[in-house]
Each structure stands twice: as structure tokens, then as C-alpha cells.
MILOPA-54844 format. One record per residue (C-alpha): residue number from 1; x, y, z. Coordinates in steps of 0.25 Angstrom, whole numbers, plus 2048, in hexadecimal, padded with zeros to 3 digits. Layout:
<filums>
  resi   c1   c2   c3
   NUM    X    Y    Z
...
</filums>
This chain:
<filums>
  resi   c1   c2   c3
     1  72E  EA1  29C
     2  720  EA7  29E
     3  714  EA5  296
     4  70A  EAE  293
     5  6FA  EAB  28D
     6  6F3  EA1  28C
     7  6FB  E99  281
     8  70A  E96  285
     9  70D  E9A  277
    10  706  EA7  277
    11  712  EAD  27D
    12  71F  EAA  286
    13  727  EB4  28C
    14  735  EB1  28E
    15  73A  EB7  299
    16  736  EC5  298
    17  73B  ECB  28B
    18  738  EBF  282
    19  72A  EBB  27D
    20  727  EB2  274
    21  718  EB2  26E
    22  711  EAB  261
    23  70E  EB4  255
    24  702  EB8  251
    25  6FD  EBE  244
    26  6FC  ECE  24A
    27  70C  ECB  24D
    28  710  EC9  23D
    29  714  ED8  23E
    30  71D  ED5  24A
    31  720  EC6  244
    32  725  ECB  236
    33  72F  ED6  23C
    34  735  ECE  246
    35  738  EC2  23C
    36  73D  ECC  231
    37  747  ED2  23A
    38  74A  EC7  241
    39  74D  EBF  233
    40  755  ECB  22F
    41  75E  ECC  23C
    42  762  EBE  239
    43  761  EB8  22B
    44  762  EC3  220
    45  76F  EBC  21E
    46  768  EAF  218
    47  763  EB6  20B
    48  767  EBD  1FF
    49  75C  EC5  200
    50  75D  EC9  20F
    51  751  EC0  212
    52  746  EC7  20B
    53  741  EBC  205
    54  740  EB3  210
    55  73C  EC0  21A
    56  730  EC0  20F
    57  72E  EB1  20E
    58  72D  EAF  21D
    59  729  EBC  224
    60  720  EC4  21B
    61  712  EC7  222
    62  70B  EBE  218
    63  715  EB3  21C
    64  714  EB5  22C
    65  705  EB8  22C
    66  702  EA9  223
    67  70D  EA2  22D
    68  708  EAA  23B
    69  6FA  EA3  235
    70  700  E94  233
    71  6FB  E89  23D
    72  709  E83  23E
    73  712  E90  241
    74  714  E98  24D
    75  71A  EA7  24E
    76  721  EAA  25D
    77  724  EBA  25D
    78  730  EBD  267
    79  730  EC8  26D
    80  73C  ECD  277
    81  739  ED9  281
    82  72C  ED9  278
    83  732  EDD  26B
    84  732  ED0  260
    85  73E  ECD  25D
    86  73C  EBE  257
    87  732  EB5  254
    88  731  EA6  250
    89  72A  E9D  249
    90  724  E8E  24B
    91  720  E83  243
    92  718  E7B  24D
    93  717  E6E  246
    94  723  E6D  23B
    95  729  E5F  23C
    96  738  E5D  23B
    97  740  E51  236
    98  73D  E44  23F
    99  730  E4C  245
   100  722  E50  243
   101  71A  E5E  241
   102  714  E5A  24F
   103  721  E58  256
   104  729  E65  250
   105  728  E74  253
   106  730  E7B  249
   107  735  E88  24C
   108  738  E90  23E
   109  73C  E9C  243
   110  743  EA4  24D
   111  745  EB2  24A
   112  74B  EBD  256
   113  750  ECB  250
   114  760  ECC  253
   115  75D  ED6  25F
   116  756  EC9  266
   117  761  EBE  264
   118  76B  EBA  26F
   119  761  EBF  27B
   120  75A  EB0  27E
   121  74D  EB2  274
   122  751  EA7  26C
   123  752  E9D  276
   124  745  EA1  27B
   125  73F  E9F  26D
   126  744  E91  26C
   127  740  E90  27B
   128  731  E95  276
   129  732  E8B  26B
   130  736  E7E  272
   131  72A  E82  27A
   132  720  E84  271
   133  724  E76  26A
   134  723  E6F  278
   135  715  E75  27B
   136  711  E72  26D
   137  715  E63  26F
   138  723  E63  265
   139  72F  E59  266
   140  737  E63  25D
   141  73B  E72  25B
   142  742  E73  24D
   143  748  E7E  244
   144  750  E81  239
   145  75B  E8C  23A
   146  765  E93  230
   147  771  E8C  230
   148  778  E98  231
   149  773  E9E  23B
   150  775  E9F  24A
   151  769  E99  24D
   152  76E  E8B  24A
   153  776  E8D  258
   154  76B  E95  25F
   155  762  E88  25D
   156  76B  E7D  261
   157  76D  E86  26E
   158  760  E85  26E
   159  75D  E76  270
   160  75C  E75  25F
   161  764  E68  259
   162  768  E68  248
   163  75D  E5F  242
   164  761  E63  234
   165  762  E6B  228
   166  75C  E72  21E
   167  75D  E7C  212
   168  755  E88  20E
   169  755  E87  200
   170  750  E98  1FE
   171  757  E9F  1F2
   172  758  EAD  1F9
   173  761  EA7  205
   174  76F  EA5  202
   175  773  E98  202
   176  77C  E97  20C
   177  773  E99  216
   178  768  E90  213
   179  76B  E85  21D
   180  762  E83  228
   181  764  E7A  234
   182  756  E70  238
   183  758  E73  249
   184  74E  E6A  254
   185  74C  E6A  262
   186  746  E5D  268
   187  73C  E63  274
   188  734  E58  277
</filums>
């Protein structure tokens, strides 16, 4: 792992194809696109309406300039052979069950476009992350993730253990698929 600047978490290159660095408001052009199609290469499934209504409710312009702007979140663009093909987002003080804001990094998303999956990026990404919570003083990376999707696995190959459940209670998804998984990672 090489960092470069004067900030660890200014930007992380991976090897030599794989950078990782935070989002700033001039990248909510680059942000937006990357997170609508990766979105749509994975979870149009989910909703009676395609995901229009969530793609609007979380990834409008208005939506990711007021989050970029938000003390408690963090955007990481992911780029591979410097095209973005992923981006995730943190929530550095979100408490968990049995912990406090101070002790939890929540990371909300972890978005990567279909032609990015199976080549290593997503382990790098929770590399990155379990990183970034160490430096930032965090016993505990946590997530929630679709029940029906694949990322379930991915996760607990990644160190994550099941902590819990939850439901989303949105009327556009389809019922079925309205189960989430509450996944942790003790790092400290």
C-alpha cells in the first residue's frame, strides 16, 4: 500500500490500478453517475419501479451536495486504471447495538459498476475502510446488507460476522426483498 499527500486519507493507491480517494464537492458529477450505474448493475431487482424512487431519494444532486457537505459522512471515489467505477460512503460516528457513536464507523455504502466485481477492488475497499476506522480510533466497522444479495457472503469473507436484522419498510420495494442483515467487524 503506498500513500500519497500529506493526509493518509487524501488518497491510497492499491497496487497500481486501484485508487481510492475521498470525494469532494467538484466530484458530485463523477459521484452521481458512478452510484446510479452502479445501483442499477445491482439492485433494480429490489423495486417495483426499477429503483427510481430510491435512485432520487439518495442520489439526486441536491441529496449528494447536502450529504458530501455533512460533518459526519465521508465519500471515497474508487477508481480502477483511473476510470471510477465505485464509490463508498461512511458514517464516522454511527453507534451500533452494545457501542457508542465514538467507538463505530459505519460504512453505508459500497457501490462498484458490474465490470469492476470479481477483480480484488472490494476487498481493497474493506481493507481501506478497516483502516480508516483504526486510524480514526474505532473498535467496530458495521454494515447493513440486502439479505438477498451476494454481498452477505462477500462480507463474511471479509472478516464481517451477522449481528442482526432489519427491515426496510419502503412501499416502492417489493416485499420480499426487504430484509437486511446488521453485519460487524471488531478491529480493535
Amino acid at each position: 500500500m503506498q500513500y500519497i499527500g500529506s493526509n493518509n486519507f487524501y488518497f491510497r493507491r492499491y497496487m497500481t490500478d486501484i485508487a481510492i480517494s475521498p470525494c469532494l464537492l467538484a466530484d458530485l458529477t463523477d459521484l452521481r453517475e458512478i452510484a446510479i450505474e452502479a445501483y442499477n448493475d445491482h439492485y433494480t431487482y429490489l423495486w417495483h419501479d426499477g429503483g427510481a424512487w430510491y435512485l432520487n431519494r439518495c442520489f439526486s444532486e441536491e441529496v449528494l451536495r447536502d450529504d458530501l457537505a455533512h460533518p459526519n459522512a465521508s465519500y471515497f471515489m474508487i477508481q480502477y486504471k483511473d476510470e471510477p467505477v465505485g464509490f463508498m460512503k461512511y458514517n464516522k460516528n454511527k453507534a451500533l447495538e452494545g457501542y457508542t457513536d465514538e467507538e463505530c464507523l459505519e460504512l453505508e455504502r459500497l457501490y462498484l459498476v458490474d465490470r469492476a466485481s470479481g477483480i480484488g477492488i472490494g476487498k481493497l475497499a474493506v481493507d481501506f475502510t478497516v483502516q480508516y476506522a483504526l486510524e480514526s480510533g474505532k473498535r467496530v466497522v458495521w454494515l447493513k446488507a440486502m439479505d438477498s444479495s451476494r454481498s452477505v457472503d462477500f462480507y463474511e469473507q471479509n472478516g464481517f460476522v451477522r449481528w442482526g436484522t432489519d427491515e426496510l419498510d419502503f412501499e416502492q420495494m417489493k416485499e420480499i426483498y426487504r430484509g437486511m442483515v446488521i453485519m460487524k467487524r471488531d478491529i480493535a
